[in-house]
N, C-alpha and C positions, 0 to 999 in steps of 0.2 A: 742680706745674709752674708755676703763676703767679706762686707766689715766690720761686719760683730765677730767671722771667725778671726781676722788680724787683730782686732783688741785683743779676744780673750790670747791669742798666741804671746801678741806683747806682753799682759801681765802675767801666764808663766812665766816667761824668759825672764823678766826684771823681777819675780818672786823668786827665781832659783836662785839670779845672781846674791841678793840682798841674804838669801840663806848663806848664799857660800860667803859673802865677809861677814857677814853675823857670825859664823863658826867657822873661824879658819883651822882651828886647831883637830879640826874631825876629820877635815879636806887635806891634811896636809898644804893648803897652798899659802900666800903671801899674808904677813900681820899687816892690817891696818887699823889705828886707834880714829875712831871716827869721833873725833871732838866739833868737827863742822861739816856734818854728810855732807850738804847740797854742795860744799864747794872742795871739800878733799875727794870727794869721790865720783866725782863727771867724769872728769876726764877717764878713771878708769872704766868706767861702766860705759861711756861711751866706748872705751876701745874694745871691753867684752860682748857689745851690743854688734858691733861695727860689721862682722862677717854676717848676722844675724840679718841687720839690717840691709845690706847688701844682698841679702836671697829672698828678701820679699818680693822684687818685681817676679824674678823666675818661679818665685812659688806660689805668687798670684797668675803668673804666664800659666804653672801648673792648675792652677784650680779651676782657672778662665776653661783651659783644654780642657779639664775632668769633667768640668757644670757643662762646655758643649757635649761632650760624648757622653755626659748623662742624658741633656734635652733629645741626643740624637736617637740614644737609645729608648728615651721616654716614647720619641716620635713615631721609633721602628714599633715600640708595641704598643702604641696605640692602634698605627697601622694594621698591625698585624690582627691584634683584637679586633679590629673594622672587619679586615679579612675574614677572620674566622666568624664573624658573628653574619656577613654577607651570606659565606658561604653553610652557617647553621640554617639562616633560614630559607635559603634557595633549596640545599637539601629538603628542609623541613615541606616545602610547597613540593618539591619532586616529588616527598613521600605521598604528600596529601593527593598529589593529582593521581600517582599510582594506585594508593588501596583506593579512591573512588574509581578508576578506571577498571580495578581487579571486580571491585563488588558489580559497576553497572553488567562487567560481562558477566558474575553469577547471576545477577538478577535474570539479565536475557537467556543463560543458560536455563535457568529453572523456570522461568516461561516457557520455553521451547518445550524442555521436559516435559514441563506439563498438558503442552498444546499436546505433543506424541503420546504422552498415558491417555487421557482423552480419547483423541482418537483412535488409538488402540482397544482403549473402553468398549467405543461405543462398537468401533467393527466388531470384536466380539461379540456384542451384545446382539447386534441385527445380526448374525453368522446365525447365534442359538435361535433368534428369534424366528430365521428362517427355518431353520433344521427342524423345531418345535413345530411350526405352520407344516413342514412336508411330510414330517411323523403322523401328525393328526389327521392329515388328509389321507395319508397313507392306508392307517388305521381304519380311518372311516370307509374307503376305500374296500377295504378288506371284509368289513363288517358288512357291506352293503352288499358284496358279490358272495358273504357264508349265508346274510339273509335270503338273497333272489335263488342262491343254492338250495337253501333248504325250503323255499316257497316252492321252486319245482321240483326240488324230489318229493314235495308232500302231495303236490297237484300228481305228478307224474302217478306215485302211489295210489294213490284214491283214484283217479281214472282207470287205472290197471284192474283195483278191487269192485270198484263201478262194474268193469267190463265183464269181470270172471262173473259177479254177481246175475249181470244179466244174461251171461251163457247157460249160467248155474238154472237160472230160472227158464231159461228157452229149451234148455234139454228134459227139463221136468217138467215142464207144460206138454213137451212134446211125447214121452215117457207114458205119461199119463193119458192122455190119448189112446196111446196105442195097448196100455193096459184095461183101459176102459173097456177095448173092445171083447177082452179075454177073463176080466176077473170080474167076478159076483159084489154084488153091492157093498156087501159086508164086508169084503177084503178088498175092496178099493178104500171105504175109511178107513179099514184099520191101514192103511198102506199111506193113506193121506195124511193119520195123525202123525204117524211117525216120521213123514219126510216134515210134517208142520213141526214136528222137536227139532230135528236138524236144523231144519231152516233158522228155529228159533236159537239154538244153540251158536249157530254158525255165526248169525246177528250179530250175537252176546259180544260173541270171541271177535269179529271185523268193531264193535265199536269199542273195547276194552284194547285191542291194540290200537286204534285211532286216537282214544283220551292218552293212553298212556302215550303216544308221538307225539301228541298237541303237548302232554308237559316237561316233554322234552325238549319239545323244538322251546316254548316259554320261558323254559330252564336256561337254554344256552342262549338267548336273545336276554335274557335280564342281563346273565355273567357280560357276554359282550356287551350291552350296553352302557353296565359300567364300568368297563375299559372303559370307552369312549369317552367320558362325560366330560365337561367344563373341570380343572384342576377345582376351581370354585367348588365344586360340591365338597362338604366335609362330610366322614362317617358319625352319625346319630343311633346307635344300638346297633340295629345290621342292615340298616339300608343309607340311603348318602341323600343328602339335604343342602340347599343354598339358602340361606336368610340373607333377602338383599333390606340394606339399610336406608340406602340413600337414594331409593329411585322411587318416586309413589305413581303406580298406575288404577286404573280401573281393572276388576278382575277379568274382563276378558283381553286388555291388551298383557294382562302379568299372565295371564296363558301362552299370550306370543311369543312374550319375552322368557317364559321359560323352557317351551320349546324352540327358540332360536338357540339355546345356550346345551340343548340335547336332551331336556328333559322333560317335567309336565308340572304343572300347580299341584301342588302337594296337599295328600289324602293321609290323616294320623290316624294308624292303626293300632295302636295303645299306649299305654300311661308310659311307659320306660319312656318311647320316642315322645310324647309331649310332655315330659320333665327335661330329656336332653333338648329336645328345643327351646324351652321356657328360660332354659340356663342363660340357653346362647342369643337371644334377641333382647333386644332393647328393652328396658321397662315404659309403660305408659303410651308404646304404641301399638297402632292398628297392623295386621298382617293378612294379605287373602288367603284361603285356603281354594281348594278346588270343587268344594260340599257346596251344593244349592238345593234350596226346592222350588225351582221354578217351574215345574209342570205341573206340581198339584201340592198342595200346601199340608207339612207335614212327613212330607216323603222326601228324603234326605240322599243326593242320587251324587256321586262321583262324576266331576267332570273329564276326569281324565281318563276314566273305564268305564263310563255309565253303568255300574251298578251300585248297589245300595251302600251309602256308608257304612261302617259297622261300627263306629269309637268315637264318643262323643263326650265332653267333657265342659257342660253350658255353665254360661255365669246366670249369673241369680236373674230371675224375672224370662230367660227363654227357658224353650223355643219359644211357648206361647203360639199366637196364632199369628207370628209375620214370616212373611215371606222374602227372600232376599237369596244374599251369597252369606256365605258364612264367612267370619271372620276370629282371628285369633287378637284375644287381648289380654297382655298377664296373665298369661296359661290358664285361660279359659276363654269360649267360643258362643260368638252370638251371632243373632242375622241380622245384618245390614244392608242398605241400597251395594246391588252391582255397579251403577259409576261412582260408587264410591273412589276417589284416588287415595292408596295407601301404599305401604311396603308388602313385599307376598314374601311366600315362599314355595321353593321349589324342590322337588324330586328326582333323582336320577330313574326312577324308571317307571314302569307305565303300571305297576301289577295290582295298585288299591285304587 
C-alpha cells in the first residue's frame, strides 16, 4: 500500500511538471522548445524533482509513523471494543443472575404468602367451626332445659289439678254424708244432680284447659325445634325437609340417621309438600318415607307419631294387598321390603 501511494505521488509531480513546460506562457516561467524531451529536459526536471525527491525518505519516515499510530490506534480500539464487549456481557450475566435472584425471592415471597393466607384460612375456619359447634350446643342446651321446664310446670300443674280435684271430691263425699243425714230422698238427688253438673262442667273446663296446654306446650316445642335442626333441612311449603342423596339405608337405620341429624323420617301431609319435594329429589330414585303397615295390612300408621297417615299419593298397581314401608318414587308411593337400602328423607319435626 505505501508503494502504490509513492507511485501515484511521483506521477502527479512529473504530470505537473510536464504541464508546466508544456505551457510556459500561462506560468509565466522559463521557454523551453523541446525538439529532444528525453535529453533537453533531464537535467531540468531532475533539478525540479530534486527537493521532491529528497522528502521522500521523511515522508515516508511520515507515513511509516502515521501507518504505526494508525495500527496503534486500530489496536487501542480493538482493545477497547474487547473491553466494552467483556464488560456488555459480564453486565449482561450480572443482570441475568439479578432478575433470576429478584424473581426466586418473589417466587419464595408468594409461597410464604400463600402458606400465611392458608393458614389464616383455615384458623378462621376451625374458629367459626368452633363458634358454630358451641352456638348449637348452646341452643340445644337451652332447648333442653325450656323442654324439662315445661315438662315440670305441666307435671307440676296437673298434680296440683289431680290434688284440688281429689279434695274436691273428699269434701263432697264427705258433704254428702253429713246431708245424707238431714235431707229427704228427694233432695238428696236433686242435690246429687246438680253437684253431678258441676262435677261435669268443672271436668269440661280442667280438660279444655289441659288440651289447650298440650297445644301449646306442642306449639313452642315445634317453633324450638326448628331452631335447632341440621342447617341441612330446607323450607318445603311450611315445614323444613332433608333429601339425603348419597347415603342408602334401610328404613329403620334412615330413622336413626334422621333422628341423629334432630329430626324424624318424614310423613307428607299434602300435594303442595309432595310437588315441592318431587322438585327437589333425584329422578328414578327410591326414598324411605316414615308410612308402614306393618301391624296389620292395609292400616297405614306414621312411624314417627304412630298415628294414621292422612296423604297418600300411590303409583299405579298399590297399595294392593302388600305389606311393607312405604316408599317414594317420582312423586308417587308404593310398599316395598323395609331392608330395602335406599335414599330417605327427613323432617324437622315430630307433628305427622
Amino acid at each position: 500500500m505505501l508503494k502504490l501511494a509513492y507511485f501515484v505521488l511521483s506521477a502527479l509531480i512529473i504530470l505537473d511538471v510536464y504541464g508546466s513546460l508544456a505551457h510556459p506562457q500561462d506560468k509565466g516561467g522559463s521557454v523551453c522548445q523541446l525538439n529532444d524531451p528525453p535529453n533537453q529536459c533531464a537535467q531540468f526536471c531532475l533539478t525540479r524533482l530534486q527537493p521532491m525527491i529528497e522528502n521522500i525518505p521523511e515522508t515516508k519516515t511520515k507515513l511509516d509513523r502515521i501507518q504505526g499510530e494508525q495500527q496503534a490506534i486500530q489496536t487501542k480500539l480493538v482493545a477497547v471494543q474487547s473491553r466494552l464487549e467483556a464488560q456488555r456481557s459480564g453486565f449482561q450475566i450480572e443482570l441475568d443472575a439479578h432478575l433470576q435472584a429478584v424473581q426466586n425471592k418473589v417466587e419464595v415471597l408468594q409461597t410464604d404468602i400463600q402458606k400465611k393466607l392458608d393458614s389464616q384460612l383455615l384458623a378462621v375456619q376451625t374458629k367459626l367451626e368452633g363458634q358454630l359447634k358451641e352456638l348449637l350446643l348452646a341452643v340445644e342446651k337451652k332447648l333442653d332445659d325450656q323442654k324439662t321446664s315445661f315438662h315440670d310446670s305441666f307435671e307440676v300443674r296437673l298434680n296440683r289439678t289431680e290434688g284440688e280435684l281429689q279434695d274436691l271430691q273428699t269434701k263432697l263425699d264427705e258433704k254428702l254424708l253429713d246431708e245424707r243425714k238431714t235431707i229427704t230422698k228427694q233432695d238428696f238427688e236433686v242435690r246429687m244432680n246438680r253437684t253431678e253438673g258441676q262435677l261435669q262442667n268443672l271436668q269440661e273446663k280442667i280438660v279444655g284447659q289441659l288440651g289447650a296446654f298440650q297445644a301449646t306446650l306442642q306449639e313452642t316445642r315445634s317453633k324450638n325445634n326448628l331452631k335447632a335442626k341440621s342447617p341441612k333441612f330446607q323450607r318445603i311449603a311450611s315445614r323444613y325437609f332433608y333429601i339425603e342423596n348419597n347415603m342408602e339405608l334401610d328404613h329403620f337405620a334412615a330413622g336413626v340417621a334422621c333422628r341423629e341429624m334432630g329430626g324424624n323420617l318424614a310423613s307428607i301431609k299434602d300435594e303442595e309438600e309432595l310437588n315441592g319435594i318431587a322438585v327437589r329429589s333425584v329422578r328414578d330414585t327410591w326414598y324411605h318415607l316414615s308410612i308402614n303397615n306393618l301391624d296389620k295390612e292395609g292400616v297405614f300408621v306414621s312411624e314417627t307419631t304412630g298415628k294414621l297417615a292422612t296423604y297418600f299419593k300411590w303409583r299405579s298397581g298399590y297399595p294392593g294387598n302388600s305389606i311393607g314401608c312405604v316408599q317414594l318414587y317420582n312423586g308417587g308411593m308404593g310398599i316395598y321390603g323395609c331392608t330395602d337400602k335406599v335414599n330417605f328423607i327427613c323432617q324437622s319435626d315430630d307433628e305427622i
